[in-house]
ZAMARGU-4260 file (C-alpha; in steps of 0.2 Angstrom, whole numbers, plus 5000, padded with zeros to 4 digits):
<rodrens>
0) 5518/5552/5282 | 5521/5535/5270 | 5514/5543/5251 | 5503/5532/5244 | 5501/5522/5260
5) 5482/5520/5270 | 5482/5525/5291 | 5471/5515/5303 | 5473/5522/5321 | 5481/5511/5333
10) 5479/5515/5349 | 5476/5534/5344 | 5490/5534/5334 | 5489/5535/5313 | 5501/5521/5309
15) 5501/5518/5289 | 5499/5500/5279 | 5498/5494/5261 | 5484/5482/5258 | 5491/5462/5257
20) 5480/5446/5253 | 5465/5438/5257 | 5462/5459/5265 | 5475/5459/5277 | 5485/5474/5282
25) 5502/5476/5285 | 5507/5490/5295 | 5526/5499/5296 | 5531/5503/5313 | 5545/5513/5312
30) 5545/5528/5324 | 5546/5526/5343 | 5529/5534/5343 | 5521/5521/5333 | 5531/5508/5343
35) 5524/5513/5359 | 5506/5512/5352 | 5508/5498/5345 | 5519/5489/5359 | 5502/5492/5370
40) 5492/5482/5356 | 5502/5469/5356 | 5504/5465/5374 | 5485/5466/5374 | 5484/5448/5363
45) 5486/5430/5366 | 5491/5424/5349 | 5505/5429/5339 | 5513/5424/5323 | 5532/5431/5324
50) 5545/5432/5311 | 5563/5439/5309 | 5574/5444/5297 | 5591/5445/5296 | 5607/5449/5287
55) 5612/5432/5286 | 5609/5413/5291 | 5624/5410/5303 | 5618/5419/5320 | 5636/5414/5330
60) 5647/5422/5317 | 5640/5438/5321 | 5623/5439/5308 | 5611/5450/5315 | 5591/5454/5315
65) 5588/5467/5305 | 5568/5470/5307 | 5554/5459/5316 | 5538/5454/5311 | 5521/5450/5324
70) 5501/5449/5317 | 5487/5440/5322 | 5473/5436/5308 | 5471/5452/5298 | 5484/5463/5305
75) 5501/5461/5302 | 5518/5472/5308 | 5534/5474/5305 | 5549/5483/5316 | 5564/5487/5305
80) 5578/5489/5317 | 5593/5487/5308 | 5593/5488/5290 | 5607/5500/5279 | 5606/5511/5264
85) 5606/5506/5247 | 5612/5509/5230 | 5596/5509/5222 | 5584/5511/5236 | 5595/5524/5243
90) 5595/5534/5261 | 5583/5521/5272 | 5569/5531/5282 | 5567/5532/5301 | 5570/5514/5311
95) 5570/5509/5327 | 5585/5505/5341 | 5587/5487/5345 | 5595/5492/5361 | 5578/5502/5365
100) 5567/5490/5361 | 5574/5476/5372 | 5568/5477/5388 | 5550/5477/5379 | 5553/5464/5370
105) 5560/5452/5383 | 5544/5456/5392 | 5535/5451/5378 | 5542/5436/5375 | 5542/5433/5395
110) 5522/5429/5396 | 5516/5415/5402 | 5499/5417/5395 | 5504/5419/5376 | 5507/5407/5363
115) 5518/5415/5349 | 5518/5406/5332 | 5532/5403/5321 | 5539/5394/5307 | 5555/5387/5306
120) 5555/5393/5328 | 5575/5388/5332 | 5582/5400/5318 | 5570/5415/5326 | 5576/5408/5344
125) 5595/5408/5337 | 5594/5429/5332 | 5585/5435/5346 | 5595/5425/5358 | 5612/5433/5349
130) 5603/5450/5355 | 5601/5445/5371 | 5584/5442/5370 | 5576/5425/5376 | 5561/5419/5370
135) 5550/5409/5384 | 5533/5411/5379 | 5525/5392/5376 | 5525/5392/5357 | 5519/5384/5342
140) 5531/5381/5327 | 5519/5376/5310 | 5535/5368/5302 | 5531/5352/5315 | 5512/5355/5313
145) 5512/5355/5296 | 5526/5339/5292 | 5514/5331/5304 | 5499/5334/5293 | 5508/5329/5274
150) 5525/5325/5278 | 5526/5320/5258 | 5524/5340/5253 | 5538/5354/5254 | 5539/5363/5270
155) 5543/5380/5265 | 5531/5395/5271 | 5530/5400/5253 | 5529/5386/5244 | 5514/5380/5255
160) 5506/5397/5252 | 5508/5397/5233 | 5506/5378/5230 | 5516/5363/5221 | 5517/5349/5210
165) 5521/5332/5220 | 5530/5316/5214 | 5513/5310/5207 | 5512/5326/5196 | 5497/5331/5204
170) 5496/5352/5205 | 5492/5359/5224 | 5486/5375/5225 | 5492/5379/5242 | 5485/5389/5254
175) 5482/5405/5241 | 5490/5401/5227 | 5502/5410/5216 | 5499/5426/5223 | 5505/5422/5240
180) 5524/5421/5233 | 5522/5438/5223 | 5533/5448/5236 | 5547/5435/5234 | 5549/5436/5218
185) 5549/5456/5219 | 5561/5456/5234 | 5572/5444/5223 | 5572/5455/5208 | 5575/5470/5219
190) 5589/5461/5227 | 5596/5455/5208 | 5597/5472/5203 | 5606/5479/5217 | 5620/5471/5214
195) 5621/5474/5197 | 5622/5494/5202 | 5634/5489/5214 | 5644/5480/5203 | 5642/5496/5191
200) 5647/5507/5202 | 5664/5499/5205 | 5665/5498/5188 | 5665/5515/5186 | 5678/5519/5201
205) 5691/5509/5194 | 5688/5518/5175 | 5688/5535/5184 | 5705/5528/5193 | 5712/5521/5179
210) 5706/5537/5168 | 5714/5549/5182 | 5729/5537/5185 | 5733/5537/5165 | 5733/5557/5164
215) 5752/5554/5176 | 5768/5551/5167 | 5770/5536/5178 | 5756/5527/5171 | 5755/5532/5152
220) 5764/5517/5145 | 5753/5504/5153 | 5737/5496/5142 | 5720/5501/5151 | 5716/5480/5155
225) 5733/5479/5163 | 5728/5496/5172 | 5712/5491/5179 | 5720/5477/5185 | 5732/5483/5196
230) 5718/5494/5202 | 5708/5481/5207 | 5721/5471/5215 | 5730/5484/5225 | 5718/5502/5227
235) 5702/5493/5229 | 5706/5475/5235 | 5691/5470/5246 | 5679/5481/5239 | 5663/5476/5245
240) 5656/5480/5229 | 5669/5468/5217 | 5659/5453/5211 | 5645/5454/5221 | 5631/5445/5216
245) 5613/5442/5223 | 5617/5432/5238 | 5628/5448/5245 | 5613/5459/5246 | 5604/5453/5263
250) 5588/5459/5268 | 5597/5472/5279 | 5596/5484/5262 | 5580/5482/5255 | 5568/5497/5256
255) 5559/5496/5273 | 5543/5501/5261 | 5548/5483/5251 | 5554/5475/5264 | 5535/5479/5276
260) 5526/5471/5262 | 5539/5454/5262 | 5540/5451/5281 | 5523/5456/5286 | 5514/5446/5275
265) 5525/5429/5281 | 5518/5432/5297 | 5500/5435/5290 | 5501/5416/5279 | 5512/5407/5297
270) 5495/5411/5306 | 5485/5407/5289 | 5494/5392/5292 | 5491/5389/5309 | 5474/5389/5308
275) 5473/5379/5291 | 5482/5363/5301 | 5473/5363/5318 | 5457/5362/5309 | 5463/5347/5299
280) 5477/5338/5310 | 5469/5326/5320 | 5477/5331/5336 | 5475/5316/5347 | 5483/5310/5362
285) 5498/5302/5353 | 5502/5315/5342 | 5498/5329/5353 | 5514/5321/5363 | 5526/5318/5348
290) 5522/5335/5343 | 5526/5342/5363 | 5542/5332/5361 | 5546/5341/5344 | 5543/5357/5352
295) 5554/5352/5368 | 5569/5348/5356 | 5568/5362/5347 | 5571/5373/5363 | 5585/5355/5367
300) 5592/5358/5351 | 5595/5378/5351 | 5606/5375/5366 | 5613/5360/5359 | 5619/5371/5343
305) 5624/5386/5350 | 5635/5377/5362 | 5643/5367/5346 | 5658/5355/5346 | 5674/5361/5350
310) 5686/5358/5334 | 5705/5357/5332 | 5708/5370/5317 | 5726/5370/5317 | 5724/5350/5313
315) 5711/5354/5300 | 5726/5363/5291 | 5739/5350/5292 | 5726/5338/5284 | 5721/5350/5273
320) 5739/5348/5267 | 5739/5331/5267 | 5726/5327/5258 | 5731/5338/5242 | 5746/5329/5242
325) 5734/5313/5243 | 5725/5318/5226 | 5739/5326/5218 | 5746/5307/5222 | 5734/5299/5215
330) 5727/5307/5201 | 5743/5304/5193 | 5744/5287/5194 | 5726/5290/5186 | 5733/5298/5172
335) 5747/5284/5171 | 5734/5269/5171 | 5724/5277/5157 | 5740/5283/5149 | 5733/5303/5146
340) 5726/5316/5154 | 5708/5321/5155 | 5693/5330/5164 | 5690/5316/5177 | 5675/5324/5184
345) 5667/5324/5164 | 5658/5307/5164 | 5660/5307/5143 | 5677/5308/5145 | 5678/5295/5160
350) 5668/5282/5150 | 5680/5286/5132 | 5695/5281/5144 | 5687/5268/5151 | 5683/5259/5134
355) 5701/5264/5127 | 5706/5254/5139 | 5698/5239/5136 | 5685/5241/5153 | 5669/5236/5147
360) 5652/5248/5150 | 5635/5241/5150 | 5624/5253/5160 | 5618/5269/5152 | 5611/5283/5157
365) 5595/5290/5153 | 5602/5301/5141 | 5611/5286/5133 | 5628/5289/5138 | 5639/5277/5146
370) 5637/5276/5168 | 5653/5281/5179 | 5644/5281/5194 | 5649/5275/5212 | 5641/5257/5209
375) 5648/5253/5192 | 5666/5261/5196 | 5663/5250/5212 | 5663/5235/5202 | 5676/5237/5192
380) 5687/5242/5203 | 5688/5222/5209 | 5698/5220/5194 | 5708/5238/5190 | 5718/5246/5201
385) 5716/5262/5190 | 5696/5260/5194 | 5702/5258/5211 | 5710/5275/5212 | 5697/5285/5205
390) 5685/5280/5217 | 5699/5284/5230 | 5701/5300/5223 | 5682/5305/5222 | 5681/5300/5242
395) 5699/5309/5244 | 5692/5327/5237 | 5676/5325/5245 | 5684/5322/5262 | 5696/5340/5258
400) 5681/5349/5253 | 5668/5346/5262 | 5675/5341/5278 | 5694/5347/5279 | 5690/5363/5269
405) 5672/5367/5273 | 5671/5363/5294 | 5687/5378/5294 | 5673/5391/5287 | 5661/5386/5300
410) 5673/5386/5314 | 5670/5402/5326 | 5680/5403/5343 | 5687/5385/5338 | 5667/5378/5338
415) 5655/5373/5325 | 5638/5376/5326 | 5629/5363/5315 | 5611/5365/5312 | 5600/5350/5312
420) 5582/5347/5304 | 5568/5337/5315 | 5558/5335/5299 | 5564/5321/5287 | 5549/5310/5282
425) 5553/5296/5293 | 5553/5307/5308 | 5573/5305/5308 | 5583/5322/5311 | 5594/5328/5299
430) 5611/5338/5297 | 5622/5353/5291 | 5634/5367/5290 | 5642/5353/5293 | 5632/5339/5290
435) 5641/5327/5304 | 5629/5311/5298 | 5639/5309/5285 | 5658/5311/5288 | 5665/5293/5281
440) 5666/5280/5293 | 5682/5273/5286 | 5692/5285/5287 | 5694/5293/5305 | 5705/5307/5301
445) 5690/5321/5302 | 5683/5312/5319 | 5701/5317/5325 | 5694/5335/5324 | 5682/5336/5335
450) 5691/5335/5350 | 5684/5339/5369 | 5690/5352/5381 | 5698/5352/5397 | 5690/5345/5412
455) 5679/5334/5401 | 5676/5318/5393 | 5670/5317/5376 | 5656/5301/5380 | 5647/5294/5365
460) 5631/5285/5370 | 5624/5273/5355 | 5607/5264/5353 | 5613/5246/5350 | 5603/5237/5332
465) 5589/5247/5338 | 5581/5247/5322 | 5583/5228/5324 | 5576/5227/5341 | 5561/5233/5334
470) 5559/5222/5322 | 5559/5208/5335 | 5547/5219/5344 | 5534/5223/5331 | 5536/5205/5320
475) 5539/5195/5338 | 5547/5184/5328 | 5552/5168/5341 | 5570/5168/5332 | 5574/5185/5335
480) 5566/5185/5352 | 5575/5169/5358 | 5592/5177/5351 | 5588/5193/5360 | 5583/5182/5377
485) 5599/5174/5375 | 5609/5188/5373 | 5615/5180/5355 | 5624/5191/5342 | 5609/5193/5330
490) 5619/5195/5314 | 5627/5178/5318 | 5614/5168/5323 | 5604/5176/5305 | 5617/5166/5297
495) 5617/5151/5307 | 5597/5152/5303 | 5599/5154/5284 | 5616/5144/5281 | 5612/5129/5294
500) 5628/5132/5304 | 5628/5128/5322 | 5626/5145/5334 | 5640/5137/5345 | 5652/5134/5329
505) 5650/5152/5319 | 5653/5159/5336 | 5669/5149/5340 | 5673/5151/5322 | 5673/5169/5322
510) 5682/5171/5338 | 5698/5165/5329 | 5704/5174/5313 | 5718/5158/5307 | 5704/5146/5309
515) 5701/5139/5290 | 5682/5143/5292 | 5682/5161/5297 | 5683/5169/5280 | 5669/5159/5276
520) 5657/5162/5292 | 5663/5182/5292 | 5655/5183/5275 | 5641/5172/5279 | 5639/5184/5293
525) 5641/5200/5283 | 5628/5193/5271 | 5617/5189/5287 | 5619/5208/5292 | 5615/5217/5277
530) 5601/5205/5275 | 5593/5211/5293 | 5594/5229/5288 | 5590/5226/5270 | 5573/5220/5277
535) 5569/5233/5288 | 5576/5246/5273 | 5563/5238/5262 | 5575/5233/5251 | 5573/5221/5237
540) 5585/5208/5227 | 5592/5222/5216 | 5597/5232/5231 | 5603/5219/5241 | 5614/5215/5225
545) 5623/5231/5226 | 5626/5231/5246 | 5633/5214/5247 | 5650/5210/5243 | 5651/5194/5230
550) 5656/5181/5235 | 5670/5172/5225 | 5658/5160/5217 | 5649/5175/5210 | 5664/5184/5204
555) 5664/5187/5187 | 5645/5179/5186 | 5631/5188/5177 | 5622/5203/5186 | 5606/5195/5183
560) 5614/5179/5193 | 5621/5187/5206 | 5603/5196/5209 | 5594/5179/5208 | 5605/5173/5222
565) 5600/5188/5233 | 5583/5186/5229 | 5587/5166/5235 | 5593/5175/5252 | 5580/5184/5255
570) 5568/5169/5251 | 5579/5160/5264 | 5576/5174/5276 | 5557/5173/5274 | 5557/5154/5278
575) 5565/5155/5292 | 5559/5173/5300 | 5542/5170/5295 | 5534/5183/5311 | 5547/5195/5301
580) 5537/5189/5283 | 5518/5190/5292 | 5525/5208/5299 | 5529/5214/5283 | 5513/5207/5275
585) 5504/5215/5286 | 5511/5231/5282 | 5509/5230/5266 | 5489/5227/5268 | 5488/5242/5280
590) 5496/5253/5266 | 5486/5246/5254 | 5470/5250/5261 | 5473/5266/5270 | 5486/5272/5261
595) 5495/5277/5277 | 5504/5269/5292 | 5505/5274/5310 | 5523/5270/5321 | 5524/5266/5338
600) 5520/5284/5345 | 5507/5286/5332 | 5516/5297/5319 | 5510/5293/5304 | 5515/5290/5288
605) 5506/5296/5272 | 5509/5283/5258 | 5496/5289/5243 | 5509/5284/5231 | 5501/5266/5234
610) 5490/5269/5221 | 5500/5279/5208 | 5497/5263/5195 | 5478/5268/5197 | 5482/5287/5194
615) 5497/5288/5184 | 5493/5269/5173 | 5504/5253/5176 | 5521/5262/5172 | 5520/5270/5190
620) 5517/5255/5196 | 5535/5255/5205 | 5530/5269/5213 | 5515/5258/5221 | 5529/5243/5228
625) 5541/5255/5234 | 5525/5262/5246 | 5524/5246/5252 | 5540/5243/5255 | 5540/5260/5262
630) 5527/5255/5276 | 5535/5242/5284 | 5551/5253/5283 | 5543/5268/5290 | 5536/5257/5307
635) 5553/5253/5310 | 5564/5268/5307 | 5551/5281/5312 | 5550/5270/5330 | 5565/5272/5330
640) 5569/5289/5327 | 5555/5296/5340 | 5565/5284/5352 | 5579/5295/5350 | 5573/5310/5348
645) 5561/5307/5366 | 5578/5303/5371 | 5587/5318/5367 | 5576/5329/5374 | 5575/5317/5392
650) 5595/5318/5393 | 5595/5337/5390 | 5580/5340/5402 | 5583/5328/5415 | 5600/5324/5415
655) 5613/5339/5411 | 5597/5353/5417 | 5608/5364/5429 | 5625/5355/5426 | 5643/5357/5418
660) 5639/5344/5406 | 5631/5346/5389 | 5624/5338/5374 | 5637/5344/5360 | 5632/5331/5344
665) 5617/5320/5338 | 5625/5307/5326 | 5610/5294/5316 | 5608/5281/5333 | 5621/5292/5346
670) 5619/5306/5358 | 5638/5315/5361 | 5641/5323/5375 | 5657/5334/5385 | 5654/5328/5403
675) 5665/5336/5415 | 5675/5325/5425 | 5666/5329/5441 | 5650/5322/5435 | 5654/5305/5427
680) 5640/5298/5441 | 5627/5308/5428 | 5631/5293/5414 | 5621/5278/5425 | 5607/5289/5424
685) 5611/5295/5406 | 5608/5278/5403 | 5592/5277/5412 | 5582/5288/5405 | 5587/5283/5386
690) 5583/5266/5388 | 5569/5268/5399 | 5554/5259/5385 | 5543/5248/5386 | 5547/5234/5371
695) 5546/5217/5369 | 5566/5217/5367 | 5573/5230/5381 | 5582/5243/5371 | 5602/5244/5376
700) 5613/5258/5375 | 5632/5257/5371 | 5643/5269/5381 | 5659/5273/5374 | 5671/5288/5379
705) 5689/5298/5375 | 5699/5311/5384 | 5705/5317/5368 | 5695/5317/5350 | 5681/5307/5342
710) 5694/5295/5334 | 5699/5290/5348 | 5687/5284/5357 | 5686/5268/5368 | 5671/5256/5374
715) 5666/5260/5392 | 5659/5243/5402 | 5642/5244/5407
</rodrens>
């Protein structure tokens, strides 16, 4: 028996609890007696909030579940099946066999007739898949319900719970306020203290050794620090209890009695939860399907990530290399150009050097200092070389780092598993471990990593200025729809719109690089293209000032005339795209009076930072014209990314299902995939089903493919 811990009798059997909020129980089942009793309970009910923990985050390089959580309502139970002794918690008490309990729980999670609940579902899926264990139940996940509901709030289970302060610096309870984080903060304290005993205790080995090593004749002429040293680095090199700090001490070690209070009570507020948003999300038709197609891609994207992209370590070294060499290069002609050395990454000592060299600095921080960011390093770099470099050496480390450094830790069995996130505010997906969306487009030598196996082709299937189809779509501006008819390049003929240039002339212009015009109608252009996504990005004069490249008229020029000319852009735009101007107008009053805005599919946008002038007083009041600009921006992008993520799920379901071909990456606009070289008749209808809507401007797919790596890739024909 539990001391100090209440009984309820499940199924005849006294199973103990401690008392958790709002009156719920949360019950230990840790005997294979208890199991049994409570195994009959729980194949008895129809809804279930699950959880899991683990003794890590990364599933594929061998991470494992270490105890299980399932409640309904007021009852809550966790299953510790793997967790280890501690140093202060000590010998762990009786726990339960993984390998027993799986055939039960694949049953369990084989119904038909159950919905399971969870939050966060494709990590939960991920662990009990590595234990062979597949979950096929229907399911709800209350990440995608809740990001539905108020997309603008955090999305963490605790945070919810316990409440928070959003950008208007208005305080949310949460669902139960402070006291529903309570266990967290005890299991991180517990956790913290841990491994200082551990740390402690190896302390104490190597003063015993060095103690027991300095009574020897061998050793008596050595100073102690030396001693403990050479301890450290050659009897007890690897120790697992050297240096280890709060992130080392997974959940695998904390008391089950701690640990039954922590997981039970997750899966008491995920159902809390569950309940709290059905009762408040209007669940119509249209949102009832985006949130089916969330849930589809969750189950897409579980396969997509454990199947990974295949990576070419051995070249991952060799650049490794390469790139030192690059920065060791560079940052000494750094140091030549300023004539010293200094901490580059210290932006008081970047902007002293800068100065001493005669480089003028006008922007400041909000502290007062002197700014060395990427824009103003960017615009002096037109004129110094040494400016150049630093910039080159900033993009140079990160590139090592993140990418040539970071991807060789993630690699297992010559794959990375990235992880991506269907709940940025826009509806977009995004990515990590690696994040892939933003490997540098200008330099290809990471895309060489990722190559593509035998017998496959590596086929990269992009939405072509998607986001500006939709534009033409929504605004139905006749300039954009006539382009589009006429299968014009739309970037071109902006500029022959804005700059009074012939279609016919910019595009004979721009088919020949020694003609006296080009560099003039390629900028033209470039101005024209920046302008179409700087609209649909909501962006104003200032940001457009710091996308487009000056022209040499405006070199040298004052900002504030440079911005003046790019607000003369966008008022040239206007006049000319006026369906565009009416479409953003239009958006604007929607958000104005609603203080939300649906997309297409009817996801919608929450925008109550529209009125942050009335709430917060007219200093906010930039927070009200970027919710407006937001609007228009949201119909656009959020379109957009529900297109691609109804996509995803329609390639992975009805084109690869029961094939040799997969979905390996998802990359902003572009769906990778390894198709075998059997099944290259699978690409017409690949490009079926992706542009298969229904748009005033048909969507179009580009196809490209390579037999070798991402770099290398080449334009297949339609």
């Amino acid at each position: 028996m539990l001391e100090g811990w209440k009984y309820d009798l499940i199924n005849q059997v006294p199973i103990g609890y401690k008392e958790g909020l709002e009156g719920s129980k949360l019950f230990l089942v840790h005997t294979q007696h208890e199991w049994e009793a409570f195994y009959e309970y729980l194949m008895s009910k129809k809804l279930v909030a699950c959880d899991t923990e683990t003794d890590g985050f990364r599933y594929y390089q061998g991470k494992k579940i270490v105890g299980m959580s399932f409640g309904w309502q007021k009852e809550h139970f966790y299953v510790p099946v793997r967790h280890s002794d501690s140093r202060l918690g000590g010998v762990q008490p009786a726990q339960l066999d993984m390998d027993i309990l799986r055939p039960q729980l694949q049953d369990f999670f084989n119904q038909n007739d159950l919905f399971t609940i969870w939050h966060n579902a494709k990590f939960d899926m991920h662990f009990y898949k590595a234990d062979d264990i597949d979950i096929k139940t229907p399911f709800h996940d209350t990440t995608f319900l809740w990001h539905l509901h108020d997309e603008n709030a955090p999305a963490a289970l605790k945070v919810i719970s316990s409440g928070w302060t959003d950008d208007m610096k208005q305080r949310h309870k949460g669902l139960f306020g402070p006291e529903a984080a309570a266990n967290e903060k005890k299991l991180g304290a517990w956790r913290i203290a841990e491994a200082k005993a551990r740390r402690e205790y190896f302390k104490s080995l190597v003063m015993a050794r060095a103690d027991e090593l300095q009574t020897g004749f061998e050793h008596q002429d050595k100073k102690r620090a030396v001693l403990k040293k050479w301890i450290i680095d050659n009897e007890l090199v690897g120790h697992p209890d050297n240096k280890v700090g709060k992130a080392d001490i997974h959940y695998g070690y904390v008391p089950i009695d701690m640990m039954t209070e922590y997981a039970a009570i997750d899966t008491f507020l995920t159902y809390a939860l569950y309940e709290h948003v059905m009762g408040k999300l209007d669940m119509n038709s249209d949102i009832a399907k985006v949130y089916l197609n969330e849930l589809k891609l969750c189950k897409a994207l579980v396969e997509i990530e454990e199947h990974g992209a295949r990576i070419d370590v051995p070249y991952l070294k060799i650049l490794e290399k390469e790139l030192a060499q690059e920065c060791e290069e560079t940052e000494a002609r750094i140091y030549s150009f300023f004539g010293k050395e200094f901490n580059l990454g210290s932006t008081t000592q970047l902007a002293d050097a800068l100065l001493a060299k005669g480089i003028p600095l006008t922007k400041t921080t909000a502290s007062g200092r002197y700014a060395t960011d990427k824009n103003v390093l960017r615009e002096l770099s037109k004129e110094n070389d040494g400016v150049k470099d630093i910039l080159t050496l900033r993009e140079s480390q990160k590139i090592m780092n993140t990418y040539a450094i970071g991807i060789q830790d993630l690699v297992e069995d010559d794959y990375i598993h990235m992880s991506f996130n269907q709940n940025v505010s826009t509806g977009r997906m995004s990515c990590r471990d690696p994040n892939v969306q933003n490997i540098p487009r200008g330099d290809t030598r990471i895309r060489r990593a990722f190559t593509c196996p035998e017998d496959f082709y590596f086929v990269f299937a992009d939405y072509s200025q998607v986001e500006v189809r939709l534009t033409a779509h929504f605004s139905e501006d006749p300039i954009m729809l006539d382009a589009y008819s006429k299968g014009q390049d739309i970037h071109s003929r902006t500029a022959c719109e804005m700059f009074a240039i012939p279609y016919d002339e910019m595009i004979s212009v721009l088919g020949n690089d020694e003609h006296e015009m080009y560099k003039k109608y390629k900028e033209l252009r470039s101005v024209a293209k920046t302008i179409n996504f700087g609209i649909i990005y909501g962006a104003g004069a200032q940001g457009l000032s710091t996308q487009i490249e000056r022209p040499e008229r405006y070199k040298g020029a004052p900002d504030s005339e440079w911005i003046s000319a790019c607000q003369e852009f966008i008022d040239q735009y206007f006049r000319k795209y006026r369906g565009v101007k009416r479409f953003v107008n239009k958006c604007s009053r929607i958000a104005r009076d609603k203080a939300e805005i649906p997309n297409h599919f009817g996801r919608i946008r929450h925008l109550p930072h529209i009125n942050a002038y009335k709430i917060l007083g007219k200093d906010y009041g930039w927070m009200s014209g970027r919710a407006e600009r937001q609007a228009g921006n949201f119909v656009i992008q959020s379109t957009a990314a529900d297109i691609f993520k109804f996509a995803t799920v329609r390639v992975h379901e009805e084109v690869f299902k029961n094939t040799n071909s997969m979905i390996v990456n998802l990359v902003h606009d572009e769906i990778q995939s390894y198709v075998h070289n059997e099944e290259l008749d699978l690409l017409n209808k690949k490009r079926d089903v992706m542009e298969d809507f229904d748009f005033l401007v048909p969507l179009k797919v580009d196809f490209a493919y390579s037999t070798t790596s991402w770099a290398e890739k080449k334009e297949l024909a339609a």
